[in-house]
N, C-alpha and C positions, 0 to 999 in steps of 0.2 A: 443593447440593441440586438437584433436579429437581422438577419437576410429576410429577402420577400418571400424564398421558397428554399427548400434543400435542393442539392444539386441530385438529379438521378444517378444512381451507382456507377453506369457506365460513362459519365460525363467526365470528359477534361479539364483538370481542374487547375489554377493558379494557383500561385498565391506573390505574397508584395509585404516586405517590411519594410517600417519606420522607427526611426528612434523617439524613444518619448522623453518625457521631464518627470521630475516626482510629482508636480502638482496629479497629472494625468496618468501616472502609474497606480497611483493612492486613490483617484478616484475611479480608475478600473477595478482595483482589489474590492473597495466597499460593491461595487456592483457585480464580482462573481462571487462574493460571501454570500452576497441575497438571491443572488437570482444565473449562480453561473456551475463552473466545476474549478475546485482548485485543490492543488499540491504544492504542500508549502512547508521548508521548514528555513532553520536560522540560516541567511544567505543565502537561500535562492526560493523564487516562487513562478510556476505554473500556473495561468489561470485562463479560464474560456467561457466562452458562451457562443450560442448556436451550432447547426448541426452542417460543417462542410462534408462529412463521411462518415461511415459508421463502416470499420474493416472488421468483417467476421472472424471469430476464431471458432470454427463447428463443431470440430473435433479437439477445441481445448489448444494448450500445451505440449499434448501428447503425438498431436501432428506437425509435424518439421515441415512437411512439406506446404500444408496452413502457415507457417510463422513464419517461412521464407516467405511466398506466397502476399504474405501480410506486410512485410518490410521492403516488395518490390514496390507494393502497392502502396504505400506512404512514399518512396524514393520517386513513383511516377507524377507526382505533384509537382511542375516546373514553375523558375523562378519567370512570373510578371516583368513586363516594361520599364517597372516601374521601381524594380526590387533592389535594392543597394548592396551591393556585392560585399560592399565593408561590413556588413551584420551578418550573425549568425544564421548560418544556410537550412533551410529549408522546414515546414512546420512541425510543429508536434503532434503526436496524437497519447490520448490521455485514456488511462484503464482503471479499469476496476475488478479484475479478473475471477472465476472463479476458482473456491479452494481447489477442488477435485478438479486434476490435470485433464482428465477426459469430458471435462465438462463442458458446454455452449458456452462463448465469450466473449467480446468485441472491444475494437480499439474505437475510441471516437475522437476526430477529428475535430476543433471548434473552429466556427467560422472566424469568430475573432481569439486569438491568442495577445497574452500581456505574459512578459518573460522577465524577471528580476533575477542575477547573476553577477554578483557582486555590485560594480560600477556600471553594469551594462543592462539599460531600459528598452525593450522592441517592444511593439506590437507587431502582428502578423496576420494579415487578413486572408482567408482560403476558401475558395470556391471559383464559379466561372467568371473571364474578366470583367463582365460585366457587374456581376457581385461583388468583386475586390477593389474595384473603381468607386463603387459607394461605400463600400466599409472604408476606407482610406479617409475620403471624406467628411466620415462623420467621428473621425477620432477627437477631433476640438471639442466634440460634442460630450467627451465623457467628463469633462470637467464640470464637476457637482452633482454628474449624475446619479441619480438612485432609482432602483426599478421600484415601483408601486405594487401591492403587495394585498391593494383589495380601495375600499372605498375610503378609507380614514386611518387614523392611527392606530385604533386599537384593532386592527386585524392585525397587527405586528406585534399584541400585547402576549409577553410569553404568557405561560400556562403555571398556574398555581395550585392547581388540583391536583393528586395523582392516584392510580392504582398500581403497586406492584406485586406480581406474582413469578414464582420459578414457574416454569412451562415442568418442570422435570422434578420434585420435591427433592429434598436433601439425602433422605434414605435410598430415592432410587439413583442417585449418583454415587453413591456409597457401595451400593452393590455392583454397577457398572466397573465404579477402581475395584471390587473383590474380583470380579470377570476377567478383567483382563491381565489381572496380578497372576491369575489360575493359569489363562493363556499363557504369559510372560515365563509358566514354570515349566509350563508343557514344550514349552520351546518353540511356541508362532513366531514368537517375532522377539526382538531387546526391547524395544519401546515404542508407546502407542502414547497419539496426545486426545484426550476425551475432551469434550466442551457441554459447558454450562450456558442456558440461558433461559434470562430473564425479560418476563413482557412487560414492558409501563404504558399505561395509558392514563393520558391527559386532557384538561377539561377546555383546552387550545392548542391548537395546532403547534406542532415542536418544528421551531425553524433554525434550519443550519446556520447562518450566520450567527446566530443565539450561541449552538455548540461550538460552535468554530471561536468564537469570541472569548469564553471560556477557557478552551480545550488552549489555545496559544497562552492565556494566562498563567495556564494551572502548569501545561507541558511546554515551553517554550526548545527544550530540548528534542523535542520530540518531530516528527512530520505528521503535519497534521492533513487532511484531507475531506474532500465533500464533493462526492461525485455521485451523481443520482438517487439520492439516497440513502448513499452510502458516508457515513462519517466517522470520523477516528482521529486519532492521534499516535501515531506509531515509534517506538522507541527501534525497530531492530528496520537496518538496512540488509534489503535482502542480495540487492546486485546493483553497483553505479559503473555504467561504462562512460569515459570520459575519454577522448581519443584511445590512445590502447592503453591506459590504465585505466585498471577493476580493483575495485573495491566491495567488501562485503565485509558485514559484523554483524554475525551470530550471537542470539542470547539464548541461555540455556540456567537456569539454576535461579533462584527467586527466593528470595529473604524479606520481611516486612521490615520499614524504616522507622522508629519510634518518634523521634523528632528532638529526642534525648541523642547531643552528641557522642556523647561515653558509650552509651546503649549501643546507639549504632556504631559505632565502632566493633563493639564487640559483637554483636550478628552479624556484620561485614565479615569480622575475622572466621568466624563459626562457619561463615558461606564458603568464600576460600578456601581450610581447611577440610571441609567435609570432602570423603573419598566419593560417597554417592554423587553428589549433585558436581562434582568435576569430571565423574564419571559420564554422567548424563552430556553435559554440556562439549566432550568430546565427540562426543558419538555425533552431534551437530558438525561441529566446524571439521572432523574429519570427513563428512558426506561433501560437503561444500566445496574441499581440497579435491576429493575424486572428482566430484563433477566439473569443475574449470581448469583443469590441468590441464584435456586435450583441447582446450583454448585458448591457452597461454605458455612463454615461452619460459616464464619465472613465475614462482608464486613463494609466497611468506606466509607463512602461519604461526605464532609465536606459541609454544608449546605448555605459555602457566597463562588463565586467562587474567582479564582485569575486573575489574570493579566498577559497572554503569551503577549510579542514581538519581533515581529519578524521585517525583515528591514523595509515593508513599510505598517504593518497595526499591529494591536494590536488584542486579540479574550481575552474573557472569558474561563478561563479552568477552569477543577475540575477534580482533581487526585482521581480516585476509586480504592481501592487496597479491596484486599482480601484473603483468602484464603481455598483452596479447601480442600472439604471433603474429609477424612483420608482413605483410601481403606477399611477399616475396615467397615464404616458406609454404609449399604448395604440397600436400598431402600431408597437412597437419589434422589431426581429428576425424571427424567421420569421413565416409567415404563421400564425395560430392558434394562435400559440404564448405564452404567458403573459410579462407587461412582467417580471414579475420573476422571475429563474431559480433554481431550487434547487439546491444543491449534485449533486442527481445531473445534473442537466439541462447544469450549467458541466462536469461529468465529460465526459459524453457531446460535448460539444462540442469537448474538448479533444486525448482519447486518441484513439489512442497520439500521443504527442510523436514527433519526429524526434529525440528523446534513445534512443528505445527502437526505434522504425519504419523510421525515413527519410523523404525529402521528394524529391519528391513520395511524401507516402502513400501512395494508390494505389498508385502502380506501384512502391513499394519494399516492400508489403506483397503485392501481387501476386507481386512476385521473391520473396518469402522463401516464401510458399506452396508455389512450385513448386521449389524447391532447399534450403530447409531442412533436414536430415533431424535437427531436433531438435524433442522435442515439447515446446512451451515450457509450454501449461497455463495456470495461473495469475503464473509468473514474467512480470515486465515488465509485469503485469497493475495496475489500481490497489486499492489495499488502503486502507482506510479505512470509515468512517462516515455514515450520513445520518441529521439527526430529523426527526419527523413537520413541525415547522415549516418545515424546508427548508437550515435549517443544518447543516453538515457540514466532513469535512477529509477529502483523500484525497491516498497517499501513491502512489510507485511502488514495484512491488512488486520492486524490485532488490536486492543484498547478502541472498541468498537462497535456503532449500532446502524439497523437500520430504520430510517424514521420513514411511516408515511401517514401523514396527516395529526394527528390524534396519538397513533399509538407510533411506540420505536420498539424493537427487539436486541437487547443489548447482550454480548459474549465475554463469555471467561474461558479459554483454555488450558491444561495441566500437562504436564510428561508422567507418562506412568514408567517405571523400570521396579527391576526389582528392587526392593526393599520402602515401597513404596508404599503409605499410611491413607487407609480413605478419610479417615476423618481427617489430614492433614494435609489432603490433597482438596477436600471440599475448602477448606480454610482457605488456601489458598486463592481459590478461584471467587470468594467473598473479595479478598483483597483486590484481586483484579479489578472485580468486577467498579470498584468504586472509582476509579478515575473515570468511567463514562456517569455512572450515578451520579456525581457529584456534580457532574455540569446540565444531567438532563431533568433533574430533579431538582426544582429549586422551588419549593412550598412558601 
């Protein structure tokens, strides 16, 4: 369902929870796969439809004063007449951010919010009272519902056709890792991450629920997501703030899975021991540790990483937890800047990792500016959630495509440092690339 109108920017807005049941939880989820936004992974799910607000970010990430700004602006949402004090306080709003920190961005608000968290079911309707008063009302409604998707069935019929092409052939990614390998000796920067992509086009419309269907089959470990366009399944958590603990798990280092368990065992081991890609995978999770420090009063970083697997490649992880400073502790972190941070606030302080950037930042986001010839957009971008209270999760926006209509554009990205192989780095990004292939391509 929709509202009659969106609310104008400057309008006062509500909002009102209710608790639901699984019947009406499950028949909200089929209704934001088809026709909504959602973020979702094992034990908890985000999902919306309609537009209560759409909060700018102009100046990106890179303006603090934007992201405060933006987090006052979600806290000014007050709770309705109607709103049950025992549920969880106050709405979400849902991103899809872009990669590049300086870049145009926005939070969107949905009119109706459905929130799974363990044992706990809400919806959350947001707009003016008048608006919240009929969403409330028509929640009985979503039992069985499905949004309609054109005249009959087969306009839901996936698509069987395809064409695929690299936008960028193989040899001129080959020479891009000899570019930056050049740079990397000259001494711009440690590490720069390039990306690959590929275009499909198909002889029927590519519809998200199709991928999302999929994508929770193939990656069940993963977050998955479907937000404008935007679809994925992401393995690497970039920042969860959960009252004051933070959470963050960096990947860094990528090995292929054979499906041979001896095998993999032994390119697990080979990943592990190798000095490069541990090398590499520091140089992450020690960015990660400077940037939430002055956010928190403790932090853990365990200094050998672990071992994620997923279906068809393995990475290096390493769980960062922490916890933020107490409100009480008043000149912690920037200057004027508030003792406890909120999930957008830990975002902005994070992104882009050297998983997705390079490091130095600067200058390996400066090098890709001027030599990239991919338009990345929202890929590499952080994808996730903020609530009015400050709590949030944000994913990276990697294993991932954008579909409009017909066609979708699908990415791979790589870490280049030194001792870094192009033909072994193109390999790689083949690998990637196949956990989106696999669901968006089905002949």
């Amino acid at each position: 369902m929709t509202l009659a109108r969106r609310p104008e920017p400057d309008e006062a807005l509500v909002f009102a929870a209710v608790a639901i049941d699984e019947p009406t939880f499950a028949a909200a989820r089929r209704y934001a796969m088809r026709a909504g936004r959602v973020v979702e992974r094992d034990g908890a799910s985000v999902l919306g439809w309609g537009d209560a607000a759409h909060i700018e970010l102009p100046l990106g990430l890179d303006d603090r004063s934007g992201v405060t700004a933006a987090s006052r602006r979600l806290a000014a949402i007050r709770p309705w007449r109607d709103t049950d004090a025992s549920l969880v306080p106050g709405p979400v709003a849902i991103g899809a951010l872009a990669f590049d920190p300086g870049g145009w961005s926005e939070l969107l608000v949905p009119a109706v919010q459905v929130v799974s968290r363990g044992d706990e079911l809400q919806a959350t309707a947001v707009g003016t009272p008048e608006q919240v008063e009929v969403a409330l009302g028509a929640f009985p409604f979503l039992a069985g519902a499905v949004p309609s998707t054109g005249s009959g069935v087969s306009d839901d019929e996936p698509p069987d056709r395809f064409e695929l092409r690299s936008v960028h052939g193989h040899e001129d990614f080959r020479v891009r890792v000899a570019r930056a390998l050049d740079a990397i000796h000259q001494g711009a920067f440690e590490k720069v991450v390039l990306v690959r992509e590929v275009a499909v086009d198909a002889n029927r419309p590519l519809r998200q629920h199709h991928l999302l269907e999929r994508l929770r089959a193939l990656h069940p470990s993963c977050c998955s997501f479907a937000i404008d366009g935007f679809v994925g399944a992401s393995p690497e958590l970039l920042v969860r703030r959960r009252g004051d603990e933070v959470v963050s798990q960096p990947l860094a280092g990528t090995v292929a899975r054979s499906g041979d368990p001896e095998e993999d065992r032994h390119l697990a081991a080979a990943l592990l021991a190798s000095e490069k890609e541990r090398a590499e995978h520091r140089i992450v999770v020690d960015a990660i540790v400077d940037a939430l420090a002055p956010h928190c009063s403790s932090l853990d970083a365990p200094t050998v990483p672990h071992l994620l697997a997923l279906r068809n490649v393995a990475h290096l992880a390493t769980r960062v937890t922490g916890t933020l400073r107490p409100s009480s502790d008043r000149g912690a972190g920037e200057a004027g800047a508030p003792a406890v941070a909120t999930a957008l606030d830990l975002l902005a302080a994070v992104h882009p990792t050297p998983a997705v950037g390079g490091s130095p930042r600067e200058a390996a986001l400066d090098y890709l500016r001027k030599t990239e010839h991919v338009e990345r957009g929202r890929f590499a971008g952080p994808v996730g959630w903020v609530r009015a209270d400050g709590d949030g999760e944000w994913w990276i926006g990697i294993r991932s495509a954008i579909i409009d209509g017909t066609r979708a554009r699908l990415f791979a990205g790589v870490g280049i440092v030194d001792g870094s192989e192009p033909a072994s780095e193109l390999a790689e990004t083949q690998l990637k690339l196949q956990a989106l292939l696999a669901v968006a391509v089905r002949p």
